[in-house]
Each structure stands twice: as structure tokens, then as C-alpha cells.
C-alpha positions as CSV (number, residue, x, y, z in Angstrom):
1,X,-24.3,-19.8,-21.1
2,X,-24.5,-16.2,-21.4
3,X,-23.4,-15.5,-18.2
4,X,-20.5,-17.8,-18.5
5,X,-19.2,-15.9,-21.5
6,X,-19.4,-13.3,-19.7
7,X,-17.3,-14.0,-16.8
8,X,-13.8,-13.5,-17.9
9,X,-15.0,-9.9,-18.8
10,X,-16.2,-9.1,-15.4
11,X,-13.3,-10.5,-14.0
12,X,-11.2,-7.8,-15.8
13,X,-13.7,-5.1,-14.8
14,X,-12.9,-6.1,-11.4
15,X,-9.0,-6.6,-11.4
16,X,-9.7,-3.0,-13.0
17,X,-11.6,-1.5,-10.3
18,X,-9.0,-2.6,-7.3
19,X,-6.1,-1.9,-9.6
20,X,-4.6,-5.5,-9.0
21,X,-1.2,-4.7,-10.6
22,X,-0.7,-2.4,-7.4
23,X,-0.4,-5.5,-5.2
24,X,3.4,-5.2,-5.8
25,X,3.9,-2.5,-3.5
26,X,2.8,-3.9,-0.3
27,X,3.3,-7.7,-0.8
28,X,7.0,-8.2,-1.2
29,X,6.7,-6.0,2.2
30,X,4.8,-8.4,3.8
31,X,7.2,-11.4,2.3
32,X,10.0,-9.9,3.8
33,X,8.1,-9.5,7.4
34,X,7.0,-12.9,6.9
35,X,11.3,-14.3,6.7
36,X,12.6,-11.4,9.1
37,X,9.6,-13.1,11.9
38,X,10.2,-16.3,11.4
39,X,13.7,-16.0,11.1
40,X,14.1,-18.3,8.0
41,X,11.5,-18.9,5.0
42,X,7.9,-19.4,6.1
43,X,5.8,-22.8,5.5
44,X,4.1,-22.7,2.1
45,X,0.6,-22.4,4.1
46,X,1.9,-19.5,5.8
47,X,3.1,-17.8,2.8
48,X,-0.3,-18.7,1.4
49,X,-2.4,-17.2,4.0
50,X,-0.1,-14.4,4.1
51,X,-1.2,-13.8,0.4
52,X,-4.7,-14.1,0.9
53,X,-5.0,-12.0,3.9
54,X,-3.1,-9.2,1.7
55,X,-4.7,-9.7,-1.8
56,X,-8.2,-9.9,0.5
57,X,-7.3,-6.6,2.6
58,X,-6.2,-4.7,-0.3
59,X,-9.3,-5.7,-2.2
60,X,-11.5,-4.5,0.3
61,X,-9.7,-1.2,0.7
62,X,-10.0,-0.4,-3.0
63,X,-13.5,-1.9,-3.4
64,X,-14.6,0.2,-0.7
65,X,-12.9,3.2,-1.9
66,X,-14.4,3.1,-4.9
67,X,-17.7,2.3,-3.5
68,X,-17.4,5.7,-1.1
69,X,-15.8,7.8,-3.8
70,X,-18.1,6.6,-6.7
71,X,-19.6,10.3,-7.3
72,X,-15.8,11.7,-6.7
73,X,-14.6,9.7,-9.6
74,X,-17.6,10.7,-11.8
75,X,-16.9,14.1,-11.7
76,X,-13.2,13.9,-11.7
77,X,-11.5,14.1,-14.9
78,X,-8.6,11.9,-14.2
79,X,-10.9,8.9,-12.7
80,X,-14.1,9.2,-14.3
81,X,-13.2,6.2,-17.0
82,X,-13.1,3.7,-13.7
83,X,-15.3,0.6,-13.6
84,X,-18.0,2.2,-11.7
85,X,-18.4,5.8,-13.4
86,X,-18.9,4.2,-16.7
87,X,-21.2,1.7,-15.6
88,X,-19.8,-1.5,-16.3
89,X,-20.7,-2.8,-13.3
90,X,-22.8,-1.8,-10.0
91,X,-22.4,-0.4,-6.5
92,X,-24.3,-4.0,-5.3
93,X,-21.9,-6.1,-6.8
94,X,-18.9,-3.7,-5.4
95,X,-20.0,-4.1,-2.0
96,X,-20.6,-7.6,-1.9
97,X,-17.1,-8.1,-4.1
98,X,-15.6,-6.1,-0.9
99,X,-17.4,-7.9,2.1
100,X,-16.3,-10.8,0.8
101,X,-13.0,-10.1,0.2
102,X,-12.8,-8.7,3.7
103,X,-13.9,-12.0,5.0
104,X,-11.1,-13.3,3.4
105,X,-8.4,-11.3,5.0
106,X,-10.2,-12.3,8.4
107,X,-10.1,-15.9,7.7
108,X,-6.6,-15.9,6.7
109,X,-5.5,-13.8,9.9
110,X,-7.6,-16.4,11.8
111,X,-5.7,-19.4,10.5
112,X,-2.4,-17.5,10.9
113,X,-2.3,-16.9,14.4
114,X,-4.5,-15.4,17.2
115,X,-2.8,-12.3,17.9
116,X,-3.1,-11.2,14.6
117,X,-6.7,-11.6,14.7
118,X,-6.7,-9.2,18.0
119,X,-5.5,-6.1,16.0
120,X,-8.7,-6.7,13.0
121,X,-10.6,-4.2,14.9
122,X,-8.0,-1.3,14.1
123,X,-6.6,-2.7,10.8
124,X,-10.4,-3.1,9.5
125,X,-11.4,1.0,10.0
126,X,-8.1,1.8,8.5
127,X,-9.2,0.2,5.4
128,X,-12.4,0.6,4.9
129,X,-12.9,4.4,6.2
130,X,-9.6,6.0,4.5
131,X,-11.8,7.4,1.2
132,X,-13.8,9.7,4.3
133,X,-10.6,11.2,5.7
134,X,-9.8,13.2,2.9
135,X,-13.1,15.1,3.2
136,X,-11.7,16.5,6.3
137,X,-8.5,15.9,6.5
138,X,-5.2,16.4,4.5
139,X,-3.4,14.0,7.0
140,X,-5.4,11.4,4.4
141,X,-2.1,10.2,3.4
142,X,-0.9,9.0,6.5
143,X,-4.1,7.2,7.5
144,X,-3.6,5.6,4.2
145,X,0.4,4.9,5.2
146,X,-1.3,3.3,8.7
147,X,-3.3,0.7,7.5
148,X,0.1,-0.5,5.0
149,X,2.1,-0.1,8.5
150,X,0.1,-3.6,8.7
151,X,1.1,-5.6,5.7
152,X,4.9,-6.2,7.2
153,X,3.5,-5.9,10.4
154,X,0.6,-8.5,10.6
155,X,3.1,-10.5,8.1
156,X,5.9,-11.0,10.9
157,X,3.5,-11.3,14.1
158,X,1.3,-13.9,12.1
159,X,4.8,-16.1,11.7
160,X,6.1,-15.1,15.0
161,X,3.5,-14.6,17.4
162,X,5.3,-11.4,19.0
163,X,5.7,-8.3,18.9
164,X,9.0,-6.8,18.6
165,X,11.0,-3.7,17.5
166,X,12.2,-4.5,14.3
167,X,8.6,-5.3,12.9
168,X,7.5,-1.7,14.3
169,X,10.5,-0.2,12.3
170,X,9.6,-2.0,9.1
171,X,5.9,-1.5,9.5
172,X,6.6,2.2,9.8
173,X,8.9,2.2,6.7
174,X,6.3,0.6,4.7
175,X,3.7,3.6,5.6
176,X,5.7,6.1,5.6
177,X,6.7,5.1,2.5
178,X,3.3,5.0,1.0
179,X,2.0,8.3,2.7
180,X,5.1,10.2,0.8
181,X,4.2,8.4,-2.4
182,X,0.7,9.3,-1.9
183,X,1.4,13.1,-1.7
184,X,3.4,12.9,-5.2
185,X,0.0,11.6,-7.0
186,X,-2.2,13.8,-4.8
187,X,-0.5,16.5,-6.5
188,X,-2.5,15.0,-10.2
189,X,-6.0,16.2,-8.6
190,X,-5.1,19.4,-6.7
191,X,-7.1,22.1,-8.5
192,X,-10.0,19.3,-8.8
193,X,-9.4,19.3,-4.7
194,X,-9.9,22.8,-3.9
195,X,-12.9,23.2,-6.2
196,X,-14.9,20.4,-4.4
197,X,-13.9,20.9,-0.7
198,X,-11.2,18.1,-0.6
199,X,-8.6,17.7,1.3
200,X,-5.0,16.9,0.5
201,X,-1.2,18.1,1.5
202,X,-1.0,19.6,-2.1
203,X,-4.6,21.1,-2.0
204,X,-3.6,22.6,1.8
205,X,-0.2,24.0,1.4
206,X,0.7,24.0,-2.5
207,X,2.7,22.0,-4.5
208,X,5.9,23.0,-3.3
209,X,5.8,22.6,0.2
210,X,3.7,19.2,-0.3
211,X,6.9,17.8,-2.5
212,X,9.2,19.0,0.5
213,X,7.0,17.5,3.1
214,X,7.3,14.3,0.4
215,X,10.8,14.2,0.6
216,X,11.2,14.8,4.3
217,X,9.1,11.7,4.6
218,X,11.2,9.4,2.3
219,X,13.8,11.0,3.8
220,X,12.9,9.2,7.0
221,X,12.2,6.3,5.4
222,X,15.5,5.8,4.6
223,X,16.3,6.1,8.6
224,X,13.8,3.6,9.1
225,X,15.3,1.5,7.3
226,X,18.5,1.6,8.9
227,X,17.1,0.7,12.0
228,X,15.7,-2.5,10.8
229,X,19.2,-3.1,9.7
230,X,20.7,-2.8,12.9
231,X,17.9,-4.6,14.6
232,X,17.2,-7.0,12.7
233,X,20.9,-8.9,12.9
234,X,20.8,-8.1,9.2
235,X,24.1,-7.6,6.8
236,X,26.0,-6.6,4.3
237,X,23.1,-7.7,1.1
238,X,20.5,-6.2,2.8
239,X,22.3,-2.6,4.0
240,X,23.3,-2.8,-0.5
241,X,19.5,-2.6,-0.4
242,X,18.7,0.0,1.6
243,X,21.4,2.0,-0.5
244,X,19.5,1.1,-4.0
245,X,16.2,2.1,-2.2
246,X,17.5,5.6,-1.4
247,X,18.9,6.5,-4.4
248,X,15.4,5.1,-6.7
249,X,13.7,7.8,-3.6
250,X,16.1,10.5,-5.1
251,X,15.6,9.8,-8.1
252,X,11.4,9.3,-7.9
253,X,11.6,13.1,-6.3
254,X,13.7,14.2,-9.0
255,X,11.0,13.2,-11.7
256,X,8.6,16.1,-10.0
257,X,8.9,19.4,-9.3
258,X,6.0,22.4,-9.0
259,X,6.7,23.1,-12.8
260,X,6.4,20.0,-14.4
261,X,4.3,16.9,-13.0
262,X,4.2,14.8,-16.4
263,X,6.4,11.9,-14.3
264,X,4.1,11.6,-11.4
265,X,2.6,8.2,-13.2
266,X,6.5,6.9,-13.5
267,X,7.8,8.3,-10.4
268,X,4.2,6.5,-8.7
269,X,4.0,3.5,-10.3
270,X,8.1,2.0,-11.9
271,X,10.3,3.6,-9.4
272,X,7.9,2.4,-5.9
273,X,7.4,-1.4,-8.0
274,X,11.2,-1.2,-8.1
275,X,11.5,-0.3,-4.6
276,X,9.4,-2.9,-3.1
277,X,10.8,-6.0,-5.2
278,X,14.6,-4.4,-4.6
279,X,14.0,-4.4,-0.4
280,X,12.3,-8.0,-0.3
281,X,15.0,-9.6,-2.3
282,X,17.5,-8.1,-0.2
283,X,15.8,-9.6,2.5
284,X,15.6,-13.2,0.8
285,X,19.2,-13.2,0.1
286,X,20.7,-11.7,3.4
287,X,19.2,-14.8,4.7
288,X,19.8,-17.0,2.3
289,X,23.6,-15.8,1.9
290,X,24.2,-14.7,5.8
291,X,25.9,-11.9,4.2
């Protein structure tokens, strides 16, 4: 009985410890390369797999993060109040927590469609082995942007079964999306960085030139975009969207600057939440509209 009232408390230490909330960022990506595949709105089974294999390969990313980086967090100010610092619950139950949920995202793929299964053994590394690149690396961010190139990616080849252009362009929006992002909150833990050997664009080259570099990246984001546009058949509702997405980029880089980072939660967490849910309904409505 004890252990029963106890469940709905672990359950929130673990929605805690892989950050659930953050799901909106990739998963309206993956929606929208799930319609854009199948040209029209998925089955409800492939929507459903779609959503395991995400919430399953996102949960195994940030279980195994955590897992890797549990000493990190400890001594880092800004993260040492996560599940596994303060004890409330143990590395054992965190790796098993993030075996299974891998095997989730590889049963899902499975039932999707056999090609998706082919690219596991690269998207599986890209999760689980992102916490170690930024122990020698400050191209972390974009190893992190790579394994969210797969969320539209995998989404449109599971409903498809092929590989085409317009799934590369939106896969590379997506991570380059996230990589750029990623710099902006890397900037929160650069003197923590350099006084425990890690690497990071803000740790490496400063703040200033790691908030340029940002913006470059959005900036091609943006491009990206376009090109799905215009190779995707896609119209009018959808190119409105890719208009609202650049100007909530301007305006996320606007909250930041070398001399005052208070915004990095708002510009990381509001403005990219608005960005995702903006681009995947003006996905759903260019098709539903033919706009």
C-alpha cells in the first residue's frame, strides 16, 4: 500500500528529471513531417506511434543525460536541485527508466515502417552519447541539433517510406533550430564551463561571438524554411508561418545580449514553444485550407 501511495510522487520526480513540458518543441515538428509525408493527415495509429517513438526517444535522451551528467549537476549551481542531485530517486532506477523508454522508441519505429528502423543505429548514439560531447567538444550543440534533425525526419519517412528533399530541409530546420537555441542557454553555465574543463560555444569564444554565431544559425533557419516552402508544394498559410517564426527568432535574440542574460529562460522556453506550435499549425491548415 505504501508503495502505491507513493507512485504519483515518483511519477512527478520522473516527468521532473526528463523535463516532459519540453516535448513541445520537437513534437509538433514531427506532426507536421508526419502530414507533409503522407501528404494529408496520418492514421490515428501512425500518429500514435509517432508519439511514442518521440516521447520514448526524448525520454531516453534526458534520462541518459542525466544519468551521465549526474556529478555535473551536483556541483553546478543552476542544476544541482534536479531529481538525481537531491536524491529523490537513484541512478538504477534512471537507467532502467531510460532502457525502457528506449525500447519504446524502437518498437514504435518498428511498427512504423522498416526503413525507419534502418537509421536506429545512428539516431540511437545521437541520443544517448550527446551529455559526452561537451567534454570535448563545443560543437555539443549541433550533435544535439542532429539527433532532433530526426523527429521531422523519422516522422515523414515512417508515413512515407522515402526519402526525399523536403524532409531533409525540415529535418535540418528543426536542428538547426535547436543547436542555436542551445547556445542561448549555454550562455547560463559559462563561467561554471571554463572552471570544470567543459566545453561550449560561449565557454570557447565568449558570449558575444557565441550570440552571433546563434543568430547566424536562426538566421539559416529561416532559409531552411523557405526551401521546404518551395518544395514542399506548400502555400500561402504556411509561407504567413514562416514569416511569424522569423520575427519570434528576432525577437528571442533581442531578449539576450552579453550584458544582460536575465531572458535566457523566456527567450529558451515561451518564444521556441511558440515557434514549434506556430510552424505545425501552419502546416495543418495549408493542408487543410490548400491555401
Amino acid at each position: 500500500m505504501d508503495g502505491i501511495a507513493k507512485a504519483p510522487k515518483k511519477v512527478k520526480v520522473f516527468a521532473e528529471l526528463v523535463k516532459f513540458e519540453h516535448t513541445i518543441f520537437a513534437l509538433p515538428f514531427a506532426y507536421a513531417g508526419a502530414i507533409l509525408g503522407a501528404r494529408g493527415i496520418p492514421s490515428a495509429s501512425e500518429i500514435l506511434l509517432i508519439t511514442l517513438a518521440m516521447v520514448g526517444a526524448r525520454s531516453a535522451a534526458m534520462g541518459f543525460n542525466r544519468l551521465i551528467d549526474w556529478e555535473i549537476d551536483r556541483l553546478n549551481p543552476r542544476t544541482k536541485d534536479r531529481p538525481l542531485p537531491r536524491g529523490l530517486i537513484g541512478g538504477v532506477e534512471v537507467l532502467v527508466f531510460s532502457l525502457l523508454s528506449l525500447g519504446l522508441l524502437i518498437g514504435a519505429a518498428w511498427l512504423l515502417d522498416p526503413l525507419a528502423v534502418k537509421f536506429l543505429p545512428l539516431v540511437v548514439p545521437l541520443l544517448v552519447l550527446y551529455p559526452y560531447t561537451k567534454r570535448f567538444t563545443w560543437l555539443c550543440h549541433f550533435w544535439l541539433g542532429a539527433a532532433q534533425f530526426f523527429a521531422p525526419f523519422g516522422a515523414w519517412l515512417a508515413v512515407s517510406g522515402e526519402i526525399e528533399l523536403p524532409a531533409v530541409l525540415l529535418g535540418a530546420t528543426v536542428g538547426l533550430w535547436v543547436a542555436g537555441f542551445d547556445i542561448i542557454y549555454a550562455t547560463l553555465d559559462l563561467d561554471f564551463d571554463r572552471q570544470h574543463g567543459l566545453y561550449s560555444l560561449p565557454a570557447a569564444f565568449g558570449l558575444e561571438k557565441a550570440l552571433l554565431i546563434s543568430r547566424c544559425v536562426h538566421l539559416l533557419v529561416v532559409g531552411l524554411l523557405l526551401g521546404v516552402y518551395l518544395t514542399a508544394d506548400l502555400g500561402l498559410i504556411f509561407l504567413f508561418g514562416v514569416v511569424l517564426a522569423a520575427i519570434l527568432l528576432f525577437y528571442e535574440h533581442s531578449l539576450v545580449s552579453p550584458q544582460d542574460l536575465s531572458k535566457v529562460d523566456a527567450a529558451f522556453f515561451n518564444v521556441n514553444g511558440y515557434i514549434s506550435v506556430i510552424l505545425f499549425a501552419a502546416v495543418l491548415l495549408d493542408h487543410l485550407l490548400g491555401v
